[in-house]
KOLTI-815065 format. One line per 10 residues: their letters; for each residue y, x, z of N, C-alpha, C, O. Coordinates in steps of 0.2 Angstrom, whole numbers, always signed. Example, Ala and Ser with C-alpha at 12.3 -4.5 7.8 and 13.67 -1.06 7.14 Angstrom:
<atoms>
AS	-28:+66:+39:-22:+62:+39:-16:+66:+39:-17:+71:+42 ~ -11:+64:+35:-5:+68:+36:+0:+64:+39:+6:+67:+40
</atoms>
This chain:
<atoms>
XXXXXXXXXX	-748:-104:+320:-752:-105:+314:-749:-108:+308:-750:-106:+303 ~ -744:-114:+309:-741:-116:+304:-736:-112:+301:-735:-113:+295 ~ -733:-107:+304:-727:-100:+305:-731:-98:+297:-729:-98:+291 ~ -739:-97:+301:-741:-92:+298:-746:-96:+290:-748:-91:+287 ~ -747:-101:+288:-748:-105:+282:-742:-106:+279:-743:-107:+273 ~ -737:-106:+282:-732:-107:+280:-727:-102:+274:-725:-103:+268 ~ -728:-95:+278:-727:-90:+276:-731:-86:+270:-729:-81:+267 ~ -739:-90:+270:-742:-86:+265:-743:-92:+259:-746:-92:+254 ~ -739:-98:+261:-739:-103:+252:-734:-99:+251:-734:-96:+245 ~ -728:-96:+254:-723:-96:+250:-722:-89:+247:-717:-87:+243
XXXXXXXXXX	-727:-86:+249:-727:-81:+244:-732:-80:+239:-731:-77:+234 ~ -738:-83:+239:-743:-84:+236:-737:-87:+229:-734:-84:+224 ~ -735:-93:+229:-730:-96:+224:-724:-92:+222:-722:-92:+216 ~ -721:-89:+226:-718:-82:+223:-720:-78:+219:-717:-77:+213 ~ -725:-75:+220:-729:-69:+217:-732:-73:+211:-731:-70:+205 ~ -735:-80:+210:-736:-82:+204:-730:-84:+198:-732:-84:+192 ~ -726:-85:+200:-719:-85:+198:-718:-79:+196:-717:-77:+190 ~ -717:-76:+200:-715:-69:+197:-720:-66:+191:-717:-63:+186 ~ -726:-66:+190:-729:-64:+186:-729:-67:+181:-729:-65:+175 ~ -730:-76:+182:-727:-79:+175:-721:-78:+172:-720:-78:+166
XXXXXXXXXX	-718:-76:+177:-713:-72:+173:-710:-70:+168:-706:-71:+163 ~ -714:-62:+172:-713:-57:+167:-721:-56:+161:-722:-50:+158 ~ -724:-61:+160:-729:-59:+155:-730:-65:+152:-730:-71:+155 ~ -731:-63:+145:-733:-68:+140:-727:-74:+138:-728:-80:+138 ~ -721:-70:+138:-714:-75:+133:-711:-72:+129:-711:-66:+128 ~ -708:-77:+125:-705:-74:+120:-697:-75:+119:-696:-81:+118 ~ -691:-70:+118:-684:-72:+117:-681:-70:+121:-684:-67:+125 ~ -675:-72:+122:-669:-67:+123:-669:-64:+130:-668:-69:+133 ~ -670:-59:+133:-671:-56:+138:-663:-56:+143:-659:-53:+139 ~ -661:-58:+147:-655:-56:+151:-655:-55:+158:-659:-59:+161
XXXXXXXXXX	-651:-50:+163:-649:-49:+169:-642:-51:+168:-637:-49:+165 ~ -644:-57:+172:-637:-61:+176:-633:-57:+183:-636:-54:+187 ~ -627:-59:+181:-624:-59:+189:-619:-62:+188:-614:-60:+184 ~ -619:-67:+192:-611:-74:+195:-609:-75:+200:-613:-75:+204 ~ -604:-75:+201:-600:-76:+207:-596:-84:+205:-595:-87:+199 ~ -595:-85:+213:-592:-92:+210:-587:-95:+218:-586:-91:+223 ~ -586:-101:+217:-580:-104:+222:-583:-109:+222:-586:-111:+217 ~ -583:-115:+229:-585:-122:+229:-583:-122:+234:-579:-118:+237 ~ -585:-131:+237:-584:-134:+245:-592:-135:+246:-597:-136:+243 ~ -589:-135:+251:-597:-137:+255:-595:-142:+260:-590:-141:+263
XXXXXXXXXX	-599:-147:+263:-600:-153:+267:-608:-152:+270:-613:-151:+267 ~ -607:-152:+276:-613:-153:+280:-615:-156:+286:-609:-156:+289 ~ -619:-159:+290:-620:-163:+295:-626:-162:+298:-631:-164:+295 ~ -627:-159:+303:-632:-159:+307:-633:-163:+313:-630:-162:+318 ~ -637:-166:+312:-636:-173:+319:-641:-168:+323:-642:-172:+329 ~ -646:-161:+324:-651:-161:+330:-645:-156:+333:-647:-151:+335 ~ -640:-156:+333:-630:-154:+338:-626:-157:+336:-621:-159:+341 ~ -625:-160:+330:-618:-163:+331:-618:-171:+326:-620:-171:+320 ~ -613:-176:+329:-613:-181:+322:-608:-182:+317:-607:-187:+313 ~ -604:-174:+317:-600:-173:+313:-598:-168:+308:-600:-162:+308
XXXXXXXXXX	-595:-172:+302:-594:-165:+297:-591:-161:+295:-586:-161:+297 ~ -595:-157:+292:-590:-151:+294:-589:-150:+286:-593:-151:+282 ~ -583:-148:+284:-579:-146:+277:-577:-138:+277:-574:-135:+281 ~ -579:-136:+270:-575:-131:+270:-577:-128:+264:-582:-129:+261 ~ -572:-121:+261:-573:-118:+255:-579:-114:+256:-581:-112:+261 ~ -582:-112:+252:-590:-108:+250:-587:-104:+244:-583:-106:+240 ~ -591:-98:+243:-592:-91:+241:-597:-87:+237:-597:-81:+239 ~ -600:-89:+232:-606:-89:+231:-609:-82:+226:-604:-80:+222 ~ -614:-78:+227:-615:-73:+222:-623:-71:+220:-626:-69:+224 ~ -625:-73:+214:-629:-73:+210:-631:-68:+205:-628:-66:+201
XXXXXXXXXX	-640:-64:+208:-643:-59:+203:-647:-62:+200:-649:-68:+203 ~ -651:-61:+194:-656:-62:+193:-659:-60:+185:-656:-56:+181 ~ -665:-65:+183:-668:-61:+177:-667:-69:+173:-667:-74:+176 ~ -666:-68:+166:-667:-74:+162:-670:-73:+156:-670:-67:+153 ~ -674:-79:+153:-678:-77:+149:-677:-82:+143:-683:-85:+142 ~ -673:-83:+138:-673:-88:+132:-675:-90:+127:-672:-87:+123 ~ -679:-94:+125:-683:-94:+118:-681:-102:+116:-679:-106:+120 ~ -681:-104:+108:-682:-110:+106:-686:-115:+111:-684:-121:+112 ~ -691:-112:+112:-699:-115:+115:-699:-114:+121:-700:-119:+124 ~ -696:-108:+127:-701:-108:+131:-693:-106:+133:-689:-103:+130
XXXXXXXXXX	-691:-109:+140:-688:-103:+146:-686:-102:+153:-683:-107:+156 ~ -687:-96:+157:-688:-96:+162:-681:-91:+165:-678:-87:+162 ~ -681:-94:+173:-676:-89:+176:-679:-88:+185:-681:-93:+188 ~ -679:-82:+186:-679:-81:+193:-674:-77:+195:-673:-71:+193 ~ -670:-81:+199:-663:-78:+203:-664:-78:+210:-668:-82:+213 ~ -658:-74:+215:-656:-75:+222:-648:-76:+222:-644:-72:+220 ~ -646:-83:+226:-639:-83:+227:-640:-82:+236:-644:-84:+240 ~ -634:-80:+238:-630:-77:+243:-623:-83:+245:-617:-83:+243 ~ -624:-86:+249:-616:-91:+249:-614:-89:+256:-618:-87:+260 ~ -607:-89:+257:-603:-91:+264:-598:-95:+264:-595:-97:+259
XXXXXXXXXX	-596:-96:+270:-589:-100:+270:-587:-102:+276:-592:-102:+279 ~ -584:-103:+278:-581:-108:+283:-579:-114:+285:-573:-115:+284 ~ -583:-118:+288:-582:-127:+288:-580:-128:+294:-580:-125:+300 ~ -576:-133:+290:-571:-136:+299:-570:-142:+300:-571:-146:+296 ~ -568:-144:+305:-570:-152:+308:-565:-155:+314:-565:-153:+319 ~ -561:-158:+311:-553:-159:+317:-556:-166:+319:-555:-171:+315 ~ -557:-166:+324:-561:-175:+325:-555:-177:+333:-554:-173:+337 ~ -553:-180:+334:-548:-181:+338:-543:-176:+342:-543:-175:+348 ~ -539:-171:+336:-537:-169:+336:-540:-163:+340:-538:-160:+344 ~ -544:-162:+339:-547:-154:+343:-551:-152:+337:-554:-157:+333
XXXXXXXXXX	-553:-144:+334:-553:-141:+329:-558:-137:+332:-558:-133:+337 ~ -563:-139:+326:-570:-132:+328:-571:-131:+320:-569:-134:+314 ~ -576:-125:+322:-575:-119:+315:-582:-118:+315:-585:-117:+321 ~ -586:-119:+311:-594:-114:+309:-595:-113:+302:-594:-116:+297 ~ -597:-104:+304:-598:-102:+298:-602:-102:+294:-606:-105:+298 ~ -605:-102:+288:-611:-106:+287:-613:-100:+282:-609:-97:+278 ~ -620:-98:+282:-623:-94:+277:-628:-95:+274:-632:-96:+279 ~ -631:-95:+268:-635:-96:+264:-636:-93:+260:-631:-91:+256 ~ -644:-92:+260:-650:-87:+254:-653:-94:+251:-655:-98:+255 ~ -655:-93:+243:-658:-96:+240:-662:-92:+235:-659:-87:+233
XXXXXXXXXX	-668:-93:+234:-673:-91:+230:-675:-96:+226:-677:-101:+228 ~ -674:-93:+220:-679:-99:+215:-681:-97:+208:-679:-91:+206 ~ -684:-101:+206:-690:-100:+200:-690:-107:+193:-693:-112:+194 ~ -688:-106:+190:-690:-111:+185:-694:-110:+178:-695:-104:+176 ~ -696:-113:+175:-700:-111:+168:-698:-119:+165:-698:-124:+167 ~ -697:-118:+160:-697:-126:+156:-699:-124:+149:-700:-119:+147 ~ -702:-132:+145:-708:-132:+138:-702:-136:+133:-697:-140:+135 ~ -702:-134:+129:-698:-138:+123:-703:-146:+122:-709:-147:+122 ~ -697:-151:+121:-701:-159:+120:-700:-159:+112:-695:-161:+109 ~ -705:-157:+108:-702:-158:+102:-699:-165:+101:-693:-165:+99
XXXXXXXXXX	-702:-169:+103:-700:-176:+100:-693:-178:+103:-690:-182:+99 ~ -691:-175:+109:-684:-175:+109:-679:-168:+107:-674:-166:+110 ~ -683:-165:+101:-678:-158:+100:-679:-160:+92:-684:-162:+89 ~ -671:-159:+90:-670:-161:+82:-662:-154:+80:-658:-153:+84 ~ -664:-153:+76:-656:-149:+74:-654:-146:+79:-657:-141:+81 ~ -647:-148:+83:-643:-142:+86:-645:-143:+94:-643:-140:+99 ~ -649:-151:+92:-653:-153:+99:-658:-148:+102:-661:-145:+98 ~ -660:-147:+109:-666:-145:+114:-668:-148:+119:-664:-148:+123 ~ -672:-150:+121:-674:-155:+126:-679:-150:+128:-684:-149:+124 ~ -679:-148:+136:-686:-145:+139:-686:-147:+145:-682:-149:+148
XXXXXXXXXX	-691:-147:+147:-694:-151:+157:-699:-145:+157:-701:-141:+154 ~ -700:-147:+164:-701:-139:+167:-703:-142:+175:-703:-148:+176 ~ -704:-136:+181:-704:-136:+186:-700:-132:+189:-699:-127:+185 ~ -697:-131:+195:-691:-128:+196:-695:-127:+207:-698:-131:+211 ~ -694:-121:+207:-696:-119:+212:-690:-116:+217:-689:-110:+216 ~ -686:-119:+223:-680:-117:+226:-683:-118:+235:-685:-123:+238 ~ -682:-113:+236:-682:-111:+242:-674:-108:+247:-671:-103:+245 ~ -673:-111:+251:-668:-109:+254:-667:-108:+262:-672:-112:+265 ~ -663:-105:+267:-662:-103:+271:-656:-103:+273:-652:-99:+270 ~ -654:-108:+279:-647:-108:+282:-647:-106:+289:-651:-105:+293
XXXXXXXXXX	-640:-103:+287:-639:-101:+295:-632:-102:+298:-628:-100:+295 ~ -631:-104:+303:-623:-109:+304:-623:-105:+313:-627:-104:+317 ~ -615:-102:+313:-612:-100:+320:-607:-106:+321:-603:-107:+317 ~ -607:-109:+328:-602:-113:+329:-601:-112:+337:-604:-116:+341 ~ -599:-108:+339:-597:-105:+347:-594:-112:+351:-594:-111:+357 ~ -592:-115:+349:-594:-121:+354:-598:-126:+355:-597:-131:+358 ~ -603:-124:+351:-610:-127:+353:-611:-126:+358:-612:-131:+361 ~ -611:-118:+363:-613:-114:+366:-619:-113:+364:-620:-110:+358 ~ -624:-116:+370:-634:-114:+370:-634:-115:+362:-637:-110:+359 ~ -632:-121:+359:-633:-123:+351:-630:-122:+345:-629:-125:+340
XXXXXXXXXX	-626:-116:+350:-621:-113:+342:-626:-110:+337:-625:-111:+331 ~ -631:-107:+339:-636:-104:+330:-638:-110:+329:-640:-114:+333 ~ -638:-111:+321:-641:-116:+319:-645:-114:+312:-642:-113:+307 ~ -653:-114:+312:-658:-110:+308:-661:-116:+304:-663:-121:+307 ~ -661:-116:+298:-667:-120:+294:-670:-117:+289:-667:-112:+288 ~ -676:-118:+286:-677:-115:+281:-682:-122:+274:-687:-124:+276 ~ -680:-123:+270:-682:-127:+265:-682:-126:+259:-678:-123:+256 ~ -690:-129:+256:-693:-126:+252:-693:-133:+247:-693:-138:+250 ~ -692:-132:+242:-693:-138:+238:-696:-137:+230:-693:-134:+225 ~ -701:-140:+230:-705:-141:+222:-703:-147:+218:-704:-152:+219
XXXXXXXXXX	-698:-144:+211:-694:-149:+210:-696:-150:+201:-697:-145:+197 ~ -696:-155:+199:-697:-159:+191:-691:-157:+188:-686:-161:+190 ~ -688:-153:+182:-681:-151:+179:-682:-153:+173:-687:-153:+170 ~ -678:-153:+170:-676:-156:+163:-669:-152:+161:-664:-151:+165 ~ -670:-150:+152:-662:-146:+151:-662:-148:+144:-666:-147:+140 ~ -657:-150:+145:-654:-153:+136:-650:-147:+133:-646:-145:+137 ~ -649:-142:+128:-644:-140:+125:-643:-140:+119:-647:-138:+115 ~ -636:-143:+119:-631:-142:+111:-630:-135:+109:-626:-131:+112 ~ -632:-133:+104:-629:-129:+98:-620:-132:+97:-619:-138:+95 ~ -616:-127:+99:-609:-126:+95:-607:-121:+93:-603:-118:+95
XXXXXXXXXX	-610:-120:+89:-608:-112:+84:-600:-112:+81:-597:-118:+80 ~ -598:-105:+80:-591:-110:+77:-594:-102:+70:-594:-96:+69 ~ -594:-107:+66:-596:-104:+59:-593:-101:+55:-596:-99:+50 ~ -586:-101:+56:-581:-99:+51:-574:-98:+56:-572:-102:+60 ~ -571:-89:+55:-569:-87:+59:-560:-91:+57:-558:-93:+51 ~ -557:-91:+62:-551:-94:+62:-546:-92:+65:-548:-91:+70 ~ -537:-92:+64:-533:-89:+69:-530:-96:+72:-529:-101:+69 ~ -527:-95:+79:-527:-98:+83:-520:-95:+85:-520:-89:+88 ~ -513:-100:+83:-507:-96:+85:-504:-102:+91:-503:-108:+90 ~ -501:-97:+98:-499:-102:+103:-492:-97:+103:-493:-91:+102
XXXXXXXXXX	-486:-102:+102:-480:-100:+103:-479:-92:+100:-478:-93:+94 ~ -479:-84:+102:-479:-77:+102:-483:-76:+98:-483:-74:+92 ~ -491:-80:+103:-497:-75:+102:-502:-75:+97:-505:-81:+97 ~ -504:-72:+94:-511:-73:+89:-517:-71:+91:-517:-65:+94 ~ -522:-74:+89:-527:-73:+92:-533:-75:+84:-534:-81:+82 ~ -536:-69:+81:-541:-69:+77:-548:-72:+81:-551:-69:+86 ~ -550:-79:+79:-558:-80:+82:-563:-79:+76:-562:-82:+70 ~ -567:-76:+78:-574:-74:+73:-579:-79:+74:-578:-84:+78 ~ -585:-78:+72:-590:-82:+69:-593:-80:+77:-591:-75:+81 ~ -598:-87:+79:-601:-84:+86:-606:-91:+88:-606:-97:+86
XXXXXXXXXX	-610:-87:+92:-616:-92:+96:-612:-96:+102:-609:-92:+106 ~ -613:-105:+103:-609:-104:+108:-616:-111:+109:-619:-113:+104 ~ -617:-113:+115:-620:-119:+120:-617:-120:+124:-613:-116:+127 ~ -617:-127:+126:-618:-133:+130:-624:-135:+131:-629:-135:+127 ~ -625:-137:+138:-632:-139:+143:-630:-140:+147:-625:-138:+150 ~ -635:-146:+150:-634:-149:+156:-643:-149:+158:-648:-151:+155 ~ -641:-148:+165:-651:-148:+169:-649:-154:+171:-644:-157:+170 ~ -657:-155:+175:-654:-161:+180:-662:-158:+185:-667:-157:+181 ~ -662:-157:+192:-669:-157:+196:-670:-159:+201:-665:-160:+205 ~ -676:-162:+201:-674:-167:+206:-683:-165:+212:-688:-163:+210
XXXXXXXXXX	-682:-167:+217:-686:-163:+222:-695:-169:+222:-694:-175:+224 ~ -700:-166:+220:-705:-168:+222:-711:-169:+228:-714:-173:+231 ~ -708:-161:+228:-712:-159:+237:-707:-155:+241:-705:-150:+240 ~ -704:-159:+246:-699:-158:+251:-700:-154:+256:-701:-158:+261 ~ -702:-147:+259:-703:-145:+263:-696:-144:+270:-691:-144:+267 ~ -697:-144:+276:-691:-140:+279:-696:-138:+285:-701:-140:+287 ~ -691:-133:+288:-693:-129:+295:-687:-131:+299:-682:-127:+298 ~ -687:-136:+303:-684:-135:+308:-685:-137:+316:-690:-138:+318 ~ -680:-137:+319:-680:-137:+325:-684:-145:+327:-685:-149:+323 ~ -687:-148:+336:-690:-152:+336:-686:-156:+335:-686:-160:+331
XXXXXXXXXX	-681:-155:+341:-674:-159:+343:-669:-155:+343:-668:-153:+338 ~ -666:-152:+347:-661:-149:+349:-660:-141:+348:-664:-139:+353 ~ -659:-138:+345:-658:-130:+345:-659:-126:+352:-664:-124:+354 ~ -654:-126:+355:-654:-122:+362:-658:-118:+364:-662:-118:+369 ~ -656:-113:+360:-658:-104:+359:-661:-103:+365:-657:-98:+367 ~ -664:-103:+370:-665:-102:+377:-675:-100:+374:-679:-104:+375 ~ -676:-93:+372:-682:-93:+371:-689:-95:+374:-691:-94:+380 ~ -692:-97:+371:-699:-97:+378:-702:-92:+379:-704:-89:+375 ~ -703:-91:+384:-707:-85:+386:-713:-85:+390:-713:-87:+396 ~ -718:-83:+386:-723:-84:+388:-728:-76:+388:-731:-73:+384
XXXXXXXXXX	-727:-74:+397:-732:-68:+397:-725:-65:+395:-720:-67:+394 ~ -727:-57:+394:-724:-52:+390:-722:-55:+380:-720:-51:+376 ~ -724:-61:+378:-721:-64:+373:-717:-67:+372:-717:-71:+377 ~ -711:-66:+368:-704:-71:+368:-705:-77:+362:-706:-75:+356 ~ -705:-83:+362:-704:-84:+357:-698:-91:+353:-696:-97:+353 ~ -696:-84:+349:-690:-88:+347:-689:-97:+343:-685:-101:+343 ~ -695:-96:+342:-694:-104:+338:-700:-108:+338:-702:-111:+333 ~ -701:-109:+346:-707:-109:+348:-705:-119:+346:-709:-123:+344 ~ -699:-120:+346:-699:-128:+348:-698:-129:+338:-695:-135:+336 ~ -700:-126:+335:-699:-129:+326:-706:-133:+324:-712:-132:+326
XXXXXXXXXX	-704:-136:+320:-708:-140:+317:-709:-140:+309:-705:-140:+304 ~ -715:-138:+309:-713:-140:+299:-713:-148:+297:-717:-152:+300 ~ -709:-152:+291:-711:-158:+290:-709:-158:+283:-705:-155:+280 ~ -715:-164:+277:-714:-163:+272:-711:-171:+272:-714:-176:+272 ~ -703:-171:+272:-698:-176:+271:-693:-176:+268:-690:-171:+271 ~ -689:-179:+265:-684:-178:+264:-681:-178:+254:-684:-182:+251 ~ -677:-176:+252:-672:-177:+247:-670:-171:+244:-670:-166:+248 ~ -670:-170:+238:-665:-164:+234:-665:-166:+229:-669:-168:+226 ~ -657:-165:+226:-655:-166:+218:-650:-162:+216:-644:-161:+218 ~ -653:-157:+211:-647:-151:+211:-646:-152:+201:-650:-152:+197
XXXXXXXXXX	-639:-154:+201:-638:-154:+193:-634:-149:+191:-632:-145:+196 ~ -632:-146:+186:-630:-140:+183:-626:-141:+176:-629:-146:+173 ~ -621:-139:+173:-619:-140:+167:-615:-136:+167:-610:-135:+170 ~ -617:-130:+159:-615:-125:+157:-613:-124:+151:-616:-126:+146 ~ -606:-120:+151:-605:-118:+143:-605:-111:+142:-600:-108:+144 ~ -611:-109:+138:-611:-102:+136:-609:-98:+129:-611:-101:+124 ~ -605:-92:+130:-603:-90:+124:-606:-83:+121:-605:-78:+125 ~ -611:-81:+117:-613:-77:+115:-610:-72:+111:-608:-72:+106 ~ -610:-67:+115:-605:-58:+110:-607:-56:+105:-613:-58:+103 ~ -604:-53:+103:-609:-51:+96:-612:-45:+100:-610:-41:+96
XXXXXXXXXX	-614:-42:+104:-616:-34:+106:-625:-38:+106:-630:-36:+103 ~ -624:-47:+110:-630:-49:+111:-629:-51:+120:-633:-54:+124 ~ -624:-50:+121:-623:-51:+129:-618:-58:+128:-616:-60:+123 ~ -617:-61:+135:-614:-69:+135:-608:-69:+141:-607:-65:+145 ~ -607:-73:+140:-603:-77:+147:-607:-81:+148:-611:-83:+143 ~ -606:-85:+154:-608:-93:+154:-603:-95:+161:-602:-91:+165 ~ -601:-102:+160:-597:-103:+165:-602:-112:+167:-605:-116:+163 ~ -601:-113:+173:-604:-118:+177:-602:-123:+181:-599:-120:+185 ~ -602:-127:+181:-605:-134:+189:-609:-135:+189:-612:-138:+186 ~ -611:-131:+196:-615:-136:+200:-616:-138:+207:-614:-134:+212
XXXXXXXXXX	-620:-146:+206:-618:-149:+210:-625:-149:+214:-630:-151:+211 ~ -625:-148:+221:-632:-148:+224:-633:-152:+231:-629:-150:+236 ~ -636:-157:+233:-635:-160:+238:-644:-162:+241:-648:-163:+237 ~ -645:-161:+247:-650:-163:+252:-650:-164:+256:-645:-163:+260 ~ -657:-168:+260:-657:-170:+265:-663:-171:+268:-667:-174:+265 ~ -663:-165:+274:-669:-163:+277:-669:-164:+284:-667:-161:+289 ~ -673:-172:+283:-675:-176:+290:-678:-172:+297:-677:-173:+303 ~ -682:-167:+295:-686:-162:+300:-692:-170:+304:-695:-174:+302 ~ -692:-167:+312:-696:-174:+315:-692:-180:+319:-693:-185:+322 ~ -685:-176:+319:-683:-179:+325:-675:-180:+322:-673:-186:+320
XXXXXXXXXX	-671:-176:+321:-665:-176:+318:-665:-173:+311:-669:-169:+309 ~ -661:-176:+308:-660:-173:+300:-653:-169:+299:-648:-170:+303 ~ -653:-166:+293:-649:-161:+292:-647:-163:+283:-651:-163:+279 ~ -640:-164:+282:-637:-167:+276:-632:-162:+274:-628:-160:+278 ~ -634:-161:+267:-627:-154:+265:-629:-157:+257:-634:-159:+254 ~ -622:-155:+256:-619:-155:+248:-614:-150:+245:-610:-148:+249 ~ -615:-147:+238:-611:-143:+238:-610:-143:+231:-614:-145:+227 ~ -602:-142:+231:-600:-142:+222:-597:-134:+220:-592:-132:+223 ~ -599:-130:+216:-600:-126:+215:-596:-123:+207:-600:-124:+203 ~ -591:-120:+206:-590:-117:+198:-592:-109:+199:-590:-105:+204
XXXXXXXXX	-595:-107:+194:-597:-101:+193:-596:-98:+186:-597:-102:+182 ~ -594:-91:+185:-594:-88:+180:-598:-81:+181:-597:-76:+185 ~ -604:-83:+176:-607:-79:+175:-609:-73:+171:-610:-76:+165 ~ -611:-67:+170:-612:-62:+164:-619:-60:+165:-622:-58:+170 ~ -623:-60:+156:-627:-60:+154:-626:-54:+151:-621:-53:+147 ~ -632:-48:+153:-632:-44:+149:-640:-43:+145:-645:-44:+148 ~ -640:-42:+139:-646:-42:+136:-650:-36:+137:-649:-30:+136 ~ -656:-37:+140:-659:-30:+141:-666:-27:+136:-668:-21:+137 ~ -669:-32:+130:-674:-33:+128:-674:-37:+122:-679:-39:+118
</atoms>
């Protein structure tokens, strides 16, 4: 039953996202797509009390939606990597994969928006999915979570226009720069309502079977505990066609207690992104 309430908030709050979405805003319309490089650190104490390091891989679709007043983005990132852990000289490996879903909308605060200043707060909707292979687990090599987080965001962004076109000579080469749209911004979100789905205690994949039913994940728990702070900090360059770059950090860390053991992961993240204008 809880599988199954579980599964229908989270789409009920999808679907309402998604329709706020796409109706009733206004400004600059874009389809994103970023790829990016990080590290990732993670600890799961219901298998192991060790961490695991290693590089991550990241790739991002999505829609955005920009105005003075009002703006929204609903994307999907894709991460991989492989972490590793040399703990008395013996060396183990888990690969690690992650799907994230998220939603945000943010309101301009006039009274902190002036000149080249914007100041918007908002709520930010991320839902994520891990899945970790470590073959020397054995029984508890799959390692499954799923965490949902309702989170309070805020985004500051600087206007740096360069309003007069200028050349720019390095040793050879010249380089004509023109007049152009450029920002600076930084979010910050921080986690309200902490969901996660995991195990009671210990994974060990060994199905229950009950009658002609198998059931996979008979021993998970749902628990509303735990931590998320994911910050961001972008500089974007506007084309003249109407399309952009943006290039990024970010920094995302949590910590999803479950009932019995918790699960701690952090990741630092650089991405460069392309906006294309569609509207």
């Amino acid at each position: 039953m809880r599988k199954v309430i579980s599964f229908i908030f989270l789409q009920v709050v999808l679907s309402l996202s998604l329709s706020s979405f796409l109706f009733g805003q206004q400004g600059s319309s874009f389809i994103e797509f970023s790829s990016g490089v990080g590290t990732t650190t993670f600890r799961d104490l219901a298998t192991s009390p060790l961490f695991y390091n290693g590089a991550s891989y990241t790739f991002t679709g999505g829609l955005m939606r920009v105005g003075s007043k009002t703006e929204s983005h609903l994307g999907c990132s894709y991460s991989f990597g492989m972490n590793t852990n040399n703990f008395n000289n013996t060396y183990k490996s888990a690969t690690f994969y992650s799907l994230d879903i998220n939603y945000y909308r943010l309101y301009r605060v006039n009274r902190l928006t002036s000149g080249r200043w914007n100041t918007k707060v908002g709520a930010n909707i991320l839902n994520t999915t891990n899945i970790r292979e470590n073959e020397a687990f054995m029984n508890n090599s799959l390692g499954v979570e799923n965490i949902l987080n309702i989170m309070a965001i805020s985004k500051v962004t600087l206007s740096v226009p360069r309003v007069k076109g200028r050349v720019v000579k390095v040793l050879f080469f010249r380089k004509n720069l023109k007049p152009a749209q450029r920002e600076l911004s930084f979010s910050l979100a921080v986690g309200a309502l902490n969901l996660n789905y995991r195990p009671g205690y210990a994974y060990n994949y060994l199905p229950q079977i009950t009658g002609s039913e198998i059931k996979n994940f008979s021993d998970y728990q749902l628990s509303v505990n735990g931590f998320r702070i994911q910050s961001k900090a972008d500089y974007t360059h506007y084309l003249f066609n109407g399309n952009a770059l943006k290039l990024s950090y970010l920094f995302d860390i949590y910590n999803a207690p479950g009932k019995y053991e918790p699960f701690h992961f952090v990741r630092h993240s650089l991405q460069l992104s392309f906006l294309f204008n569609y509207r």
